[in-house]
Jmol script that loads the backbone (N, CA, C; Angstrom):
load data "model"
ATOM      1  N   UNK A   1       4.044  -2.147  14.878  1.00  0.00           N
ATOM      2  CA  UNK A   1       5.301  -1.446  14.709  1.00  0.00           C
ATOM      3  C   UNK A   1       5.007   0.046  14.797  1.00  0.00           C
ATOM      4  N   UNK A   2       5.993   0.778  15.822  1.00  0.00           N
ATOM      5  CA  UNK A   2       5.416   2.480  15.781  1.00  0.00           C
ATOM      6  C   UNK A   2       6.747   3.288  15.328  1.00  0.00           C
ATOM      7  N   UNK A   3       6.477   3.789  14.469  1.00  0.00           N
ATOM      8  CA  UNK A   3       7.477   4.933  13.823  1.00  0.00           C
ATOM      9  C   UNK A   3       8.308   5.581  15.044  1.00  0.00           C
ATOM     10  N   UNK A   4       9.205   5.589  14.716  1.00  0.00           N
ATOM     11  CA  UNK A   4      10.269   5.806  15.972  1.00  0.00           C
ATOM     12  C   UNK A   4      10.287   7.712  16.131  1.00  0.00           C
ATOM     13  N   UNK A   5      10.179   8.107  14.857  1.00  0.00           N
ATOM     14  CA  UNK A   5      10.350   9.750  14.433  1.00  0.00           C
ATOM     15  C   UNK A   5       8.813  10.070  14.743  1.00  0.00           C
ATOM     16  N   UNK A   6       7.710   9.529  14.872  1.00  0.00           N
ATOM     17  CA  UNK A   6       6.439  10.221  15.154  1.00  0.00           C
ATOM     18  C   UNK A   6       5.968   9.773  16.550  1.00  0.00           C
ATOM     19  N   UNK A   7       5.999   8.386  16.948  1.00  0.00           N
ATOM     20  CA  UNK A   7       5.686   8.237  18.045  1.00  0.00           C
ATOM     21  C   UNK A   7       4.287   7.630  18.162  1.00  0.00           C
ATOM     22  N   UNK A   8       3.357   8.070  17.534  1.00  0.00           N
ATOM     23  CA  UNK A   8       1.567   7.693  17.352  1.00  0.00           C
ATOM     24  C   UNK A   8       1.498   7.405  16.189  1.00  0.00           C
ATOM     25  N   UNK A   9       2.437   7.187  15.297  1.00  0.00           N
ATOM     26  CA  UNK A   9       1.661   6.510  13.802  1.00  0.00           C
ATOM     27  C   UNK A   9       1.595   4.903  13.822  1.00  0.00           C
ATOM     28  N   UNK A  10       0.136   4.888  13.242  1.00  0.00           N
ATOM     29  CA  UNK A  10      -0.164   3.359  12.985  1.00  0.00           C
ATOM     30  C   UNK A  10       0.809   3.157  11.566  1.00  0.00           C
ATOM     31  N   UNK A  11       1.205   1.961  11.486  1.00  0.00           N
ATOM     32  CA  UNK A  11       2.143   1.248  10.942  1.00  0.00           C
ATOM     33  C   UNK A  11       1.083   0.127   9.685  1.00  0.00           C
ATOM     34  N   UNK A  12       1.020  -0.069   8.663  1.00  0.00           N
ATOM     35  CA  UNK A  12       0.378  -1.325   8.026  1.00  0.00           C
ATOM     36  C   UNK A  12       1.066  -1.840   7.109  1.00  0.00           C
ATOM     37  N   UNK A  13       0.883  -3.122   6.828  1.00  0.00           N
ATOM     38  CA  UNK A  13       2.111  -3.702   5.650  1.00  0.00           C
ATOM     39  C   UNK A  13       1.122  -3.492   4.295  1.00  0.00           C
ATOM     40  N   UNK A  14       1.706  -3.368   3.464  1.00  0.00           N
ATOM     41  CA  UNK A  14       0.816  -2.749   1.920  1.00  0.00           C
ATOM     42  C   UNK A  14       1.651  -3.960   0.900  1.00  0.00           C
ATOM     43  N   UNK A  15       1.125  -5.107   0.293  1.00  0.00           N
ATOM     44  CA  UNK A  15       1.495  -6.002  -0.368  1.00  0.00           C
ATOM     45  C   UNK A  15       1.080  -5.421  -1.978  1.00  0.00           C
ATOM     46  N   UNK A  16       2.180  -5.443  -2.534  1.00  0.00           N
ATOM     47  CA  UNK A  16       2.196  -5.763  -4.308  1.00  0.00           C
ATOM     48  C   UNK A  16       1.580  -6.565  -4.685  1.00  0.00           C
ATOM     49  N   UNK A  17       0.770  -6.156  -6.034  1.00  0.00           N
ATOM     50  CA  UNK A  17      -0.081  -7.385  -6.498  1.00  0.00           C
ATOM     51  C   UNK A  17       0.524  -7.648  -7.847  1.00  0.00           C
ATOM     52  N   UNK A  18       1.298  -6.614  -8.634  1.00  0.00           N
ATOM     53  CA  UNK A  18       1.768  -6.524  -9.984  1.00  0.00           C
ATOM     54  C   UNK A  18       3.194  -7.085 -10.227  1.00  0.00           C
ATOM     55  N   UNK A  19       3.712  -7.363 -10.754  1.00  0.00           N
ATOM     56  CA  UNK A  19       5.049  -7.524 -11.246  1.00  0.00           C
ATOM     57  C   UNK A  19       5.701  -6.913 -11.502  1.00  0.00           C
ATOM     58  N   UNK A  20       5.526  -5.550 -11.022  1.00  0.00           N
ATOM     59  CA  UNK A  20       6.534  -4.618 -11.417  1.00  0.00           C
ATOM     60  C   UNK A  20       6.877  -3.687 -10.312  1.00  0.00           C
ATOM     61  N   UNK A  21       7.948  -2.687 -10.269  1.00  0.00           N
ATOM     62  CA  UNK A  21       8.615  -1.984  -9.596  1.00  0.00           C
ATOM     63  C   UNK A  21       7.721  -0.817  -9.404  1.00  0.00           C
ATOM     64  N   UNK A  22       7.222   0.169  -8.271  1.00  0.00           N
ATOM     65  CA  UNK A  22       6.502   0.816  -8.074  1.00  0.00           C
ATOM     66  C   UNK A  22       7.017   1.757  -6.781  1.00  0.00           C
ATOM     67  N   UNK A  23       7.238   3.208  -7.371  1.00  0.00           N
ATOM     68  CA  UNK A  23       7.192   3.909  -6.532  1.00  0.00           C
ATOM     69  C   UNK A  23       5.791   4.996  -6.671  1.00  0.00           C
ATOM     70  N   UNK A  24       5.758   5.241  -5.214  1.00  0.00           N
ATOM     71  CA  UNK A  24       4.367   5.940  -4.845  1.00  0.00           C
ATOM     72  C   UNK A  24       4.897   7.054  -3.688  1.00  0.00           C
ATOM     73  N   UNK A  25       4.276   8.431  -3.748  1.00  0.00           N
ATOM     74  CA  UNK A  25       4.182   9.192  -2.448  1.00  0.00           C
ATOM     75  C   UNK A  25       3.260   9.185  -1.909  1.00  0.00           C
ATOM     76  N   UNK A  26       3.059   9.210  -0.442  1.00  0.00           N
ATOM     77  CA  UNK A  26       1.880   9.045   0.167  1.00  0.00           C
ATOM     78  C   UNK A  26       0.959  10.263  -0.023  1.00  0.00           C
ATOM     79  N   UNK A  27      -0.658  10.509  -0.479  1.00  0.00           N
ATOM     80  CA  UNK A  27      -1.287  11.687  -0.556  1.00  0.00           C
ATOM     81  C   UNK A  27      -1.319  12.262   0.550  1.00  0.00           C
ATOM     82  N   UNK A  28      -1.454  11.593   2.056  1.00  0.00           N
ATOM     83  CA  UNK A  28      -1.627  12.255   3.244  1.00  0.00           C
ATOM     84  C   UNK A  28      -0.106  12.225   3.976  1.00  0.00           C
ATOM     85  N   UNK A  29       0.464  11.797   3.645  1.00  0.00           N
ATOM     86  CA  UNK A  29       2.094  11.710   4.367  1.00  0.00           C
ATOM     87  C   UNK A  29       3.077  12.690   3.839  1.00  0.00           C
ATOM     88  N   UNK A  30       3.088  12.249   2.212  1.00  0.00           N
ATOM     89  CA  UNK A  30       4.329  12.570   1.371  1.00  0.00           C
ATOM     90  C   UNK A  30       4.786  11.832   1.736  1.00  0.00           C
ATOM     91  N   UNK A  31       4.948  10.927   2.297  1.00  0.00           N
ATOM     92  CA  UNK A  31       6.119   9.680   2.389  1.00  0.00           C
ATOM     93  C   UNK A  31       6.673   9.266   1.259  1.00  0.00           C
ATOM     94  N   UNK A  32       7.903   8.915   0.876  1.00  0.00           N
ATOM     95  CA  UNK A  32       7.965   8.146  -0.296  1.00  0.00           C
ATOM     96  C   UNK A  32       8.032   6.395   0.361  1.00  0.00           C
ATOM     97  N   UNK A  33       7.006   5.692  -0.565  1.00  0.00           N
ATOM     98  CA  UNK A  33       7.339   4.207  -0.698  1.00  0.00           C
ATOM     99  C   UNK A  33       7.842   2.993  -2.055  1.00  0.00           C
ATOM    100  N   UNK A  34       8.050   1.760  -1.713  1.00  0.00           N
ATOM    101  CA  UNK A  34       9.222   1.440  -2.659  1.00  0.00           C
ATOM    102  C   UNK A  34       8.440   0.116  -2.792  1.00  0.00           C
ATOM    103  N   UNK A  35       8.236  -0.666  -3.615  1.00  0.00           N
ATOM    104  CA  UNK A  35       7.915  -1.775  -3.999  1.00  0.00           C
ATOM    105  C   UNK A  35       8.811  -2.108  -5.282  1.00  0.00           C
ATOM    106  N   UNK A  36       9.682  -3.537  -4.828  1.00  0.00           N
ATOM    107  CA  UNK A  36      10.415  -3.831  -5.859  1.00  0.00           C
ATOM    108  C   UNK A  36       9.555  -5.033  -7.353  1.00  0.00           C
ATOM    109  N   UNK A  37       8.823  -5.948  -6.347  1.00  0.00           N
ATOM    110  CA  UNK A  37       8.119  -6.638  -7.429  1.00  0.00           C
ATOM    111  C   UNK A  37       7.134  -6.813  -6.725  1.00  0.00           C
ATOM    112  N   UNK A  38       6.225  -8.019  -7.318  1.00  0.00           N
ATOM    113  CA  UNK A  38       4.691  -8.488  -6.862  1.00  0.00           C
ATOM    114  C   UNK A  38       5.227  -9.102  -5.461  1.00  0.00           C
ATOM    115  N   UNK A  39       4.308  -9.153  -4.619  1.00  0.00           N
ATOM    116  CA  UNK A  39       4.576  -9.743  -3.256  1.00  0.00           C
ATOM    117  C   UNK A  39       5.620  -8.852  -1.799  1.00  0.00           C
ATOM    118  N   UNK A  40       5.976  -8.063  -2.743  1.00  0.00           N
ATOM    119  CA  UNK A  40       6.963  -7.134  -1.884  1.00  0.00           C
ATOM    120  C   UNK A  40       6.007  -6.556  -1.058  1.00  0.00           C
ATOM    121  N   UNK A  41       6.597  -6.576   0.763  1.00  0.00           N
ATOM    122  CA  UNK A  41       5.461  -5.785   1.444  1.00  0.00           C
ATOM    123  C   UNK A  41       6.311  -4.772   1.738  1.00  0.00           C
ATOM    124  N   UNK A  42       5.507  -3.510   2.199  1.00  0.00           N
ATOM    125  CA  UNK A  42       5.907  -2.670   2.467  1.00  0.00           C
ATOM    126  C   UNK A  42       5.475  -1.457   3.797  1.00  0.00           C
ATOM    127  N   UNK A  43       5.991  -1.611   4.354  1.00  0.00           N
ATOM    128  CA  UNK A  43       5.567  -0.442   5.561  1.00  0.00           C
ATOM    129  C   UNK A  43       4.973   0.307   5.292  1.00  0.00           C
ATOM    130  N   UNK A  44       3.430   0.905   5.504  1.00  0.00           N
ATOM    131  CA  UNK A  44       2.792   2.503   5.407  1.00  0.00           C
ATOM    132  C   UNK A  44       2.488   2.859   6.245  1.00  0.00           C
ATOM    133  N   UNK A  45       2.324   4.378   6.224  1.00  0.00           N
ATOM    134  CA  UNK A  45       1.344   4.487   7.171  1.00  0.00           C
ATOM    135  C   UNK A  45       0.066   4.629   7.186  1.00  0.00           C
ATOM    136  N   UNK A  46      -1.046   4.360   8.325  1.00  0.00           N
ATOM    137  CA  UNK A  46      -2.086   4.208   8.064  1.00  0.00           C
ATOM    138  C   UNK A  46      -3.021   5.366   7.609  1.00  0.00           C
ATOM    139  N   UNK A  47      -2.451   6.523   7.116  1.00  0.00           N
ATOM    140  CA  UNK A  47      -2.934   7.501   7.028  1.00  0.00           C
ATOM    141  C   UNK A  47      -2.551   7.558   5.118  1.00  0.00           C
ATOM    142  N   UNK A  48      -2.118   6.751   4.281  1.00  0.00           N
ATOM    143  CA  UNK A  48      -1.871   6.930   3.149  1.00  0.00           C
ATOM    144  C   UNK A  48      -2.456   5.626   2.366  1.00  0.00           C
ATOM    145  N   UNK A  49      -2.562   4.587   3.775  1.00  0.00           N
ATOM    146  CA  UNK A  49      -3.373   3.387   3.235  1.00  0.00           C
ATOM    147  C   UNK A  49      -4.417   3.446   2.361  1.00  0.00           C
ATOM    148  N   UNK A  50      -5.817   4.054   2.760  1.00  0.00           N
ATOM    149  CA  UNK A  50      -6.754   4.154   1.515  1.00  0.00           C
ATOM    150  C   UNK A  50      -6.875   4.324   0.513  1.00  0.00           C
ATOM    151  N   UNK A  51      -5.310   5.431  -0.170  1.00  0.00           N
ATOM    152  CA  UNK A  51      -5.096   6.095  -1.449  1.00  0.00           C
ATOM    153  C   UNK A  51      -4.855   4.567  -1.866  1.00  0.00           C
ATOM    154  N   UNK A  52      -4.398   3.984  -1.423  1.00  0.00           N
ATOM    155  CA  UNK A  52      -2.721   2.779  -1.722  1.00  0.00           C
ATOM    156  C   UNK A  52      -4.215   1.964  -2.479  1.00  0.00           C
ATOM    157  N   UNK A  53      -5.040   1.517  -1.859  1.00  0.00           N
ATOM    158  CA  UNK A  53      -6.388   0.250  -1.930  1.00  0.00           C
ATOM    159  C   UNK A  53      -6.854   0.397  -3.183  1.00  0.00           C
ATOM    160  N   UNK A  54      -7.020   2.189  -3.316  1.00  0.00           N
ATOM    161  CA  UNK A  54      -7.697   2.643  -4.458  1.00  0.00           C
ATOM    162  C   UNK A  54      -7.158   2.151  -6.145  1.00  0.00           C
ATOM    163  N   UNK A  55      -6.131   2.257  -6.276  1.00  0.00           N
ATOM    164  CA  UNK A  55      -5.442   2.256  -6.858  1.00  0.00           C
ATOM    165  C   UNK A  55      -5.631   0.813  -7.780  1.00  0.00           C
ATOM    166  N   UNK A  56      -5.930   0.975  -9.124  1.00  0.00           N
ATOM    167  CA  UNK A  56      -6.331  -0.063 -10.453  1.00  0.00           C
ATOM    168  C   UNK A  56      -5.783   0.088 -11.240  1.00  0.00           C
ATOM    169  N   UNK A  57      -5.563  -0.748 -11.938  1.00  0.00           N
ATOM    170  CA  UNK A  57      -4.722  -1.250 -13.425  1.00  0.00           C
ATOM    171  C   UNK A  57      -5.953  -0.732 -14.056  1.00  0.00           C
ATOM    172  N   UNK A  58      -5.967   0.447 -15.318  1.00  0.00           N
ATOM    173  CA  UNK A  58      -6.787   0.245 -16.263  1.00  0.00           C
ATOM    174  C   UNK A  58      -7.998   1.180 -15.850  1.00  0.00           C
ATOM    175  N   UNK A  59      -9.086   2.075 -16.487  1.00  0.00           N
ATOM    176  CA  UNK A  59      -9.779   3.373 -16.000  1.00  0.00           C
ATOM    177  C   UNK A  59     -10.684   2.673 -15.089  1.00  0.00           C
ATOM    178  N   UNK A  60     -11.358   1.508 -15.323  1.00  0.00           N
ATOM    179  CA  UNK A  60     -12.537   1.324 -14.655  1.00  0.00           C
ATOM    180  C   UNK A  60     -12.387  -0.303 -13.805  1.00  0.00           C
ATOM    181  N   UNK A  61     -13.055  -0.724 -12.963  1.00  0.00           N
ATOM    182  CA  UNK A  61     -13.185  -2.392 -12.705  1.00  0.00           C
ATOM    183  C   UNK A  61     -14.221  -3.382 -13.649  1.00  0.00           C
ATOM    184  N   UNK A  62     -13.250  -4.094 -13.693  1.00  0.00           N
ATOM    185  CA  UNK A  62     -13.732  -5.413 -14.412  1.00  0.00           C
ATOM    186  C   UNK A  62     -14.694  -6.812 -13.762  1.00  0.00           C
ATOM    187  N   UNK A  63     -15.643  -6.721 -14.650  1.00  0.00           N
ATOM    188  CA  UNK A  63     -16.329  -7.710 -14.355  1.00  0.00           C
ATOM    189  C   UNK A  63     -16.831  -7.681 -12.421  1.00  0.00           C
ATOM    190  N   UNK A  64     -15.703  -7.064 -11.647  1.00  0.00           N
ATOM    191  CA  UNK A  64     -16.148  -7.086 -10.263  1.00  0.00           C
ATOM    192  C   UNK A  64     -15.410  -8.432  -9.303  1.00  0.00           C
ATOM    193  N   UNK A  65     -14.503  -8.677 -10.178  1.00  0.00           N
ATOM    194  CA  UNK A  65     -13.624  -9.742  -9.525  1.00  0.00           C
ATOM    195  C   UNK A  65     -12.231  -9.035  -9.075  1.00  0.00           C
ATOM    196  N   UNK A  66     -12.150  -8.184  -9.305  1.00  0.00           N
ATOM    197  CA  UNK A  66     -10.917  -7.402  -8.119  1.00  0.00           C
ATOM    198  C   UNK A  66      -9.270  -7.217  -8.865  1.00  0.00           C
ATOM    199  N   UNK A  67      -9.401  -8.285 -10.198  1.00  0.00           N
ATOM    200  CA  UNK A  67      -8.533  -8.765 -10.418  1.00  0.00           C
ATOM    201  C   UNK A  67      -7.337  -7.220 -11.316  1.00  0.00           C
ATOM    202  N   UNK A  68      -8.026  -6.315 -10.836  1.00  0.00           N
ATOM    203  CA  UNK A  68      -7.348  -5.068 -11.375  1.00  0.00           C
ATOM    204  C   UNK A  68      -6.693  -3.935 -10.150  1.00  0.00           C
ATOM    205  N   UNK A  69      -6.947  -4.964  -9.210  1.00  0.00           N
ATOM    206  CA  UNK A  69      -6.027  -3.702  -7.828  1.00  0.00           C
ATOM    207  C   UNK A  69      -4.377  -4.564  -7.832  1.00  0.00           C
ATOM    208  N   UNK A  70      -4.166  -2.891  -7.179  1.00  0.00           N
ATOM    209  CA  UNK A  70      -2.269  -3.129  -7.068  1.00  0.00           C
ATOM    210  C   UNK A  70      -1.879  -3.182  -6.282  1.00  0.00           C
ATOM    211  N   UNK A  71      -2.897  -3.256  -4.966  1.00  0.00           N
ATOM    212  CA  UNK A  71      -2.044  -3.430  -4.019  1.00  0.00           C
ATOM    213  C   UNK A  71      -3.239  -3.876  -2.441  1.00  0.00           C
ATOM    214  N   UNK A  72      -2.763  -4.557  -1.930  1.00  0.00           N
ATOM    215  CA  UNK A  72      -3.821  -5.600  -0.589  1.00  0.00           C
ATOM    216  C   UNK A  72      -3.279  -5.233   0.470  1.00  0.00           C
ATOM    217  N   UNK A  73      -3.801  -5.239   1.804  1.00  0.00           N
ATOM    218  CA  UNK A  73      -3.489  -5.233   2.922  1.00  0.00           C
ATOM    219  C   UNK A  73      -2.679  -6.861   2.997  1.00  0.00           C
ATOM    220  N   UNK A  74      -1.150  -6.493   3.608  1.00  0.00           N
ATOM    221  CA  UNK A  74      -0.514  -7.887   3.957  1.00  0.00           C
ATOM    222  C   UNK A  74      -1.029  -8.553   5.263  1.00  0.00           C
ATOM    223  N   UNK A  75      -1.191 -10.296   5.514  1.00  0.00           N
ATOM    224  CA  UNK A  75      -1.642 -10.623   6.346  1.00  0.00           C
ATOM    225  C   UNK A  75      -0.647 -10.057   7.738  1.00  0.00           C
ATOM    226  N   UNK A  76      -1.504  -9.988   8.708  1.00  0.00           N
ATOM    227  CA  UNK A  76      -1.049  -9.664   9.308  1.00  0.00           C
ATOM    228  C   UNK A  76      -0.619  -8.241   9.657  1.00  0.00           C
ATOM    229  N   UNK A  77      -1.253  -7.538   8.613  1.00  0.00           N
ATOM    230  CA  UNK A  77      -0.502  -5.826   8.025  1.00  0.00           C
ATOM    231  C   UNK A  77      -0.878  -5.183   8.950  1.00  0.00           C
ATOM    232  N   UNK A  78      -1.641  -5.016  10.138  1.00  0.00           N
ATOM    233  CA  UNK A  78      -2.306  -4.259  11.375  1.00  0.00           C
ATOM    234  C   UNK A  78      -1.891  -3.810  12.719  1.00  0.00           C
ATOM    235  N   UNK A  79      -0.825  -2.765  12.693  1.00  0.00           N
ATOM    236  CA  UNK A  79       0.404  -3.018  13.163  1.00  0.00           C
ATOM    237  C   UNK A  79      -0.290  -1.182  14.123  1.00  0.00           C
ATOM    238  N   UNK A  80       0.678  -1.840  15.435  1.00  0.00           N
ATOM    239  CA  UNK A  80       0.540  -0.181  16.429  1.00  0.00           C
ATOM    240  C   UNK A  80       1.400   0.192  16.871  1.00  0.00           C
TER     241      UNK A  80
END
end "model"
wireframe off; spacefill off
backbone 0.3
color backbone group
């Protein structure tokens, strides 16, 4: 999918992992994005994606099972 207003932006779907409502601005965009609950995907762009990955429930990771990120690449999320 290519942004109609830029023309060259990569497009990725950004899936909810939490149960809750989540708004975010993109660090490299300013975009604003919208997640209503867990599973909600959402359009980014690929230039705000990495901040999006980073992003944990809680200061540090647990145990190393993952089970503290908020947000996954959706299948299929790899969009041009």
């Amino acid at each position: 999918m290519v942004d109609k207003n830029k023309g060259q932006d990569i497009i990725k779907l950004v899936e909810s992992l939490i149960e809750s409502e989540i708004f975010y601005t993109g660090q490299a965009s300013m975009r604003q994005y919208h997640w209503k609950k867990s599973g909600d995907i959402v359009s980014v762009l690929e230039q705000d994606v990495p901040y999006l990955l980073e992003k944990r429930l809680g200061k540090k990771f647990c145990c190393g099972d993952g089970t503290n990120k908020i947000f996954q690449i959706a299948s299929g999320g790899n969009h041009a």
